[in-house]
Residue, then its C-alpha position, 0 to 999 in steps of 0.5 A: x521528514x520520511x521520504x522514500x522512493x519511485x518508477x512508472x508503469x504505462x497509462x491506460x493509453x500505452x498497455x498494449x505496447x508495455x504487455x508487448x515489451x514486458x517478456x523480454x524484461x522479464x527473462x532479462x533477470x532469470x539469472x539474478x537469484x542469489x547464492x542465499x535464496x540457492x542454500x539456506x533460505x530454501x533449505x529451511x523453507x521447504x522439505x529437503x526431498x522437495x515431497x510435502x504431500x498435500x494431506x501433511x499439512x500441520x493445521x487446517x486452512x481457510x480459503x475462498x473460491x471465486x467465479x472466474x472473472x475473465x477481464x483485469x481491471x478493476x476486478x476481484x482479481x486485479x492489482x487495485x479497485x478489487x472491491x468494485x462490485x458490478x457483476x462485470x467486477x465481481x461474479x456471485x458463486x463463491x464461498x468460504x471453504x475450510x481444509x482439514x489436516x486430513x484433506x476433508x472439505x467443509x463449504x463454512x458459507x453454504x453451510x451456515x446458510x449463505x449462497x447457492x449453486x445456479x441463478x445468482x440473484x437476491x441471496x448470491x454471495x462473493x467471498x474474500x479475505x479470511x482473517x484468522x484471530x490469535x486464538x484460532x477460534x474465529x476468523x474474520x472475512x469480507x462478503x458481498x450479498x445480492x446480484x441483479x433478479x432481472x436483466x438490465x437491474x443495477x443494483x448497488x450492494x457493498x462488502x462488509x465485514x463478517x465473523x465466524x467461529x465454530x469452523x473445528x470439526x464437527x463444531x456449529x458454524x456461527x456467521x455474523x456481521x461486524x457491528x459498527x462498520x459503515x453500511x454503505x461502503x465497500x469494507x475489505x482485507x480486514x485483520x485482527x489488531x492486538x486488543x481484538x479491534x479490526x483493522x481493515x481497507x475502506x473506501x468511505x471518504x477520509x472524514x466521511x463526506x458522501x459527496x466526496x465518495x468514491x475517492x478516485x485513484x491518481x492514475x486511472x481516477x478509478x475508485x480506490x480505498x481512501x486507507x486503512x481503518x480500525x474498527x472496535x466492535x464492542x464500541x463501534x469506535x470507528x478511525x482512519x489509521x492511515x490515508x492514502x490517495x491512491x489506495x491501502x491494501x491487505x494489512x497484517x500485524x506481524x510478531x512485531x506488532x506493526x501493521x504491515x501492509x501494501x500501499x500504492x504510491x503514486x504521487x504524481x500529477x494527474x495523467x488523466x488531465x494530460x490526455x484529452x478528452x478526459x473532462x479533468x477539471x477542479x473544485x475550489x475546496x473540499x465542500x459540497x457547494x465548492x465552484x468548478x474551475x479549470x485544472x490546475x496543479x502545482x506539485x510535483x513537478x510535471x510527468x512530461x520531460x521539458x529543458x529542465x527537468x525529467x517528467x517524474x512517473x511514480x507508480x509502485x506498490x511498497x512494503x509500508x508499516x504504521x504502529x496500531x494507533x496510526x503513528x510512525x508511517x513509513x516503508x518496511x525499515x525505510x526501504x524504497x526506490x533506491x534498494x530495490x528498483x533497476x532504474x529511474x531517472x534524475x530530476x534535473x537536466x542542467x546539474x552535472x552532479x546527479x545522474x540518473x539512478x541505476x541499481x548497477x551504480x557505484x557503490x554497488x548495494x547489498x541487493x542483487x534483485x530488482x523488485x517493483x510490486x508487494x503484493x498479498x504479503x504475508x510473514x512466515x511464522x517460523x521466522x519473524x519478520x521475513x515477508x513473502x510477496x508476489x512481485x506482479x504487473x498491473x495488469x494482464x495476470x490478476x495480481x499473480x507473478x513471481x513469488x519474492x521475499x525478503x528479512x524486514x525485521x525491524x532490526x535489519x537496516x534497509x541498506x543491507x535488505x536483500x531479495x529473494x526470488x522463489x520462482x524464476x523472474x519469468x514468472x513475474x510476467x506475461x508469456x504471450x509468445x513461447x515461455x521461457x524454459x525456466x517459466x513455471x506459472x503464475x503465483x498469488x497469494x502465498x502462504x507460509x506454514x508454521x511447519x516451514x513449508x509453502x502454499x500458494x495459489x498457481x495458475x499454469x497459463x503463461x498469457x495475459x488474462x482473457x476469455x476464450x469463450x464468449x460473453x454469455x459463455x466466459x472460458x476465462x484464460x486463469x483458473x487458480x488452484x491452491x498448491x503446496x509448493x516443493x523444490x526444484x532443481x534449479x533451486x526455486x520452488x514450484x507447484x507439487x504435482x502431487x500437491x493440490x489441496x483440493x480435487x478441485x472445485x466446480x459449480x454451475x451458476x448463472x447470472x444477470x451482468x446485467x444485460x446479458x445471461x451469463x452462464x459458467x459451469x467449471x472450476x473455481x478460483x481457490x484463493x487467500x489460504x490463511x492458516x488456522x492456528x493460535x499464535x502468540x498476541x504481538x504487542x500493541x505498538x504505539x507512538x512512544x516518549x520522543x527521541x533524544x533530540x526532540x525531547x532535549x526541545x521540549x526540555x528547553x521550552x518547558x512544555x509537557x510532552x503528554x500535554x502537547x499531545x493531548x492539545x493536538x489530538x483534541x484538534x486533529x492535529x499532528x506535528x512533522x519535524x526534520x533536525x536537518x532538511x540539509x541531509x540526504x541519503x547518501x544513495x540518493x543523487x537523482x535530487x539536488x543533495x549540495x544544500x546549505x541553509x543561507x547563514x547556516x549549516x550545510x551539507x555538500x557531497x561534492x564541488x558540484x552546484x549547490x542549493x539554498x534553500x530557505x523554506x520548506x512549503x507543506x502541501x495537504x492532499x486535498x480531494x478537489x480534482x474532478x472527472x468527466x467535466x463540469x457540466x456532469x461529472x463523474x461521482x468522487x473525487x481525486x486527490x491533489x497536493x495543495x499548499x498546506x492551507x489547514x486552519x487549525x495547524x496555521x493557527x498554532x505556528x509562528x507566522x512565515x515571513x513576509x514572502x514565504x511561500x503559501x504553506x512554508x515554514x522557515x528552514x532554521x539555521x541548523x537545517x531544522x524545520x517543524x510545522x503543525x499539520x492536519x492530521x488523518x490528511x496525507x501530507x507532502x513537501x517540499x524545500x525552496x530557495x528564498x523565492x519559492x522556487x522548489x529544490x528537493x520534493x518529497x516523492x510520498x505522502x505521509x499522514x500523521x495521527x492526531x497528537x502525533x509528534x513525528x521525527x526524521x532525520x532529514x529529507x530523504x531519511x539516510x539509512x547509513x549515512x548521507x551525501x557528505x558521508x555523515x551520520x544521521x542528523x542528531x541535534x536538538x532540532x531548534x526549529x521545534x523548540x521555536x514552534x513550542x516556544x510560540x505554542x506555549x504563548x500563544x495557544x489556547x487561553x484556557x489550555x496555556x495556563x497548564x505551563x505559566 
């Protein structure tokens, strides 16, 4: 099964302490840009001289201007929850902004007749996320229209998606709303897919389910996206490509035609139950007549240290990718914890054979950067499968930091994946006492040109986030500006001083937020710069034929591949399958890794202990832990690991042995397992000893498309070789020949007769 990797950020309780630690932290790793990013990367990114004039740019660009939000969390600017809608969220006076080649402004939104300059009321509009088709000839974007015509005025109005086309010169500007999408949700960060439909983040509930909206993140409960979503205008075809309990964030499709995005990862319990006074409580299931029970949770291990085990904290936002149908989730070519964190610890106290993790560790890995957060990815046109990204805090900067890159092209195997820093690592933190001299500013949102050159959103301020002016008065701290970025001396990249692609933006507005009348007059966000040009359509990637292994299975049980997909689709069904549960990646000793399957196959990395394990338990993310208390709690819902209880998946699977634990299926003897889950659900696991006692957890949640027939092989997945120096696993996974045995006698009456 995928498996991946993690590391931990501080609760709501403890920022104030982190922002104080993060400077030093920061300036720790100023020394770490490699030799590559010194000589050819930078040569073949940026002009040589370093002078790229800001009227030279190859084609226009869309952008979006946004009022000043002073606060970062849960705003427009903010790592996650940015499509909350308040006004203390987001304010109204933005627009949708294109700049020709020859420096020429063009205010696309005013023009086709949406917002205003001064008092924000009914007709006041935000704006976001530009989106420019293959042709070039249209774009898609987010906007927000309406705000408070009165003080203490609660109003409830949602992003959706719109579409513009004649943004040429001296064209007519057409502006549309998207048909199709829900009304009453918050509709973002939306992309073209190959065949023309739209993929975008959503937060409607996973199956729709207005009591279960909003989804609340697992680590501030705030409300968060429930994943990626396709849309097809023509035919209002709504799916969910990709859940995720704590949030998706800003897909493209690369030239590949993956879907790449960010997505949060932060499979951990609950820190919100941890804490007192937090109200944290559970509902019996998913159904809007569940009962209230106590809180109460049993995956993953608990976040607090304790005589066994190391309390696990995950939290990080990773490079992801699925094909356009919702198939093959995984991290960019598996890459995870283990190639590009400094450190985390073990699982175990009282196994001598694991160690905590540290990125100086013998063997030494192929990159020499340390990265935490992928932000606002975007792919360089002139070499495919080179991401940009934003490496950033979670707080304190409005998602801005250090600029970073890295070659995920499909063909590049994890292992040898390396980072790049475009800016000095002080520039991925807060600077609130005197700046190191290297410091040159916060980055966010790059963009890179099809001429090789870079553009980038860059503010100068190196403190945290604030107002320095008063409530009804905001003199927010970040005021970002759009720049082309140039050489400098020390080999990074940094801001052209000559280069801003505006003379800067201003406008005078008021509003209601809504108790107090706030007034700003001054210089606007420029932000999301997407290049307007054609580009060749990528293919529409799908799930294809089964690999070697799996399809040697089908063969051997006569059940038509095709067939079984059709069977599982038709019930939101999908099927995980691992040829051995028994091998790990060779890097990863933070987990037990001295694994044999009792009577069976095993494989052992040293003389060390050593684990049977007999069953592999599913656990489905059910949305059943609620906040704020039983007698008023607060709307939505987060999601918890649960032993896979899911009807339609059980009924199909041969039945587990008396005693196996709730959800497991038996590990076969060549280390193999397979199991039938729910699909469109995130889904996690874990192997246990005879008597449920767990041994290796999975650290990610991974979700299925319905019919998919998924495969690894093994848990965690190996990129070169495992803990006992072999290849990956490659055996026919006899597990799933025993599931399709089973299937094949057993399933539907009316469907079972294609294969007697």
């Amino acid at each position: 099964m995928p498996t991946l990797h993690p590391t931990a950020p501080p609760t709501r309780l403890s920022r104030a302490r982190a922002a104080a630690a993060v400077p030093a932290a920061g300036a720790s790793r100023t020394s770490r840009i490699g030799a590559t990013l010194r000589g050819s990367l930078l040569g073949s990114l940026l002009a040589a001289n370093g002078a790229m004039a800001a009227a030279n740019l190859p084609n226009p660009v869309l952008f979006v201007t946004q009022v000043p939000v002073p606060e970062d969390f849960a705003t427009v600017g903010s790592v996650f929850a940015n499509h909350l809608t308040s006004m203390q969220s987001v304010a109204r006076g933005g627009d949708l902004w294109i700049r020709y080649t020859d420096g020429s402004l063009r205010n696309l939104t005013a023009e086709a007749g949406y917002g205003n300059a001064g008092a924000q009321a009914a007709n006041a509009i935000a704006v976001r996320d530009p989106a420019v088709h293959f042709s070039g000839s249209k774009a898609v974007f987010s906007m927000l229209i309406g705000a408070p015509t009165a003080q203490y005025q609660w109003i409830t109005k949602y992003w959706q998606l719109y579409e513009i086309s004649g943004f040429g010169v001296g064209q007519t500007i057409a502006i549309t709303r998207v048909p199709g999408q829900p009304a009453d949700t918050n509709n973002v960060e939306p992309t073209y897919a190959s065949d023309g439909s739209i993929i975008f983040v959503s937060d409607r509930s996973r199956d729709g389910q207005r009591h279960l909206y909003p989804q609340l993140d697992e680590y501030e409960s705030t409300p968060t996206p429930s994943g990626l979503w396709k849309l097809n205008p023509a035919n209002a075809s709504l799916s969910l490509l990709q859940h995720a309990p704590s949030g998706s964030f800003r897909p493209l499709v690369d030239s590949f035609g993956r879907v790449v995005f960010t997505r949060w990862d932060h499979l951990q319990r609950d820190q919100q139950a941890d804490n007192s006074g937090a109200g944290t409580f559970n509902w019996t299931s998913e159904s809007a007549t569940a009962a209230k029970v106590a809180s109460t949770e049993m995956f993953p291990e608990g976040r607090i240290d304790n005589a066994v085990t190391f309390g696990l904290r995950v939290n990080h936002f990773f490079p992801w990718t699925i094909n356009q149908d919702g198939s093959g989730e995984e991290t960019v070519n598996h890459i995870g914890r283990h190639e590009l964190f400094g450190y985390f610890n073990r699982s175990l106290r009282n196994d001598p054979s694991l160690f905590d993790f540290s990125d100086g560790a013998t063997p030494p890995r192929a990159n020499t950067n340390i990265a935490e957060n992928w932000l606002q990815i975007a792919e360089d046109p002139t070499s495919p499968g080179r991401f940009f990204a934003i490496d950033a805090p979670e707080f304190y900067t409005h998602s801005a930091g250090q600029i970073i890159s890295i070659n995920g092209a499909p063909n590049v195997n994890a292992a040898n994946m390396q980072v790049n820093y475009l800016t000095p690592r002080s520039t991925r933190d807060i600077q609130n006492s005197t700046p190191p001299a290297d410091f040159t500013g916060h980055y966010r949102n790059p963009l890179p040109l099809s001429n090789g050159k870079l553009v980038a959103s860059w503010v100068a301020e190196p403190r945290q986030a604030g107002n320095d002016g008063t409530r009804p008065n905001p003199n927010p701290r970040y005021k970002f500006r759009l720049y082309s970025l140039i050489n400098d001396v020390n080999g990074y990249v940094r801001t052209d001083p000559n280069g801003a692609l505006t003379g800067g933006i201003t406008k005078s507005v008021s509003w209601w937020d809504p108790d107090v009348r706030v007034t700003y007059n001054g210089p606007l966000w420029e932000l999301s710069p997407v290049e307007v040009r054609s580009r060749a359509v990528p293919a529409n990637t799908m799930e294809g034929a089964p690999q070697p292994p799996e399809a040697q299975a089908f063969a051997a049980a006569a059940v038509d591949f095709a067939a079984f997909r059709s069977f599982l689709a038709a019930r939101g069904l999908g099927v995980l399958v691992s040829r051995n549960v028994t091998t790990r990646d060779g890097r990863d000793k933070q987990q037990p890794y001295n694994l044999r399957v009792p009577g069976g196959v095993q494989s052992v990395g040293n003389a060390g202990l050593r684990y049977d394990i007999s069953y592999m338990q599913f656990l489905q993310g059910d949305q059943i832990r609620g906040l704020g208390g039983m007698s008023n709690p607060t709307a939505g819902r987060r999601v918890l690991a649960q032993p896979m209880h899911d009807a339609a998946a059980l009924q199909f699977m041969p039945p587990p042995p008396a005693g196996a634990p709730a959800g497991s299926v038996a590990i076969a003897s060549d280390g193999s397992v397979a199991a039938i889950v729910p699909a469109q659900r995130a889904m996690a696991w874990q192997s246990t000893t005879a008597d449920g006692t767990p041994v290796v957890r999975e650290r990610y949640w991974v979700s299925v498309r319905p019919g998919e027939v998924r495969a690894c092989g093994g848990c965690h997945g190996v990129n070169t070789t495992d803990q006992a120096g072999q290849l990956p696993a490659e055996n026919m996974p006899q597990a799933l020949k025993t599931l399709l045995d089973y299937w094949r006698v057993n399933a539907d009456p009316l469907f079972k007769g294609n294969f007697d």
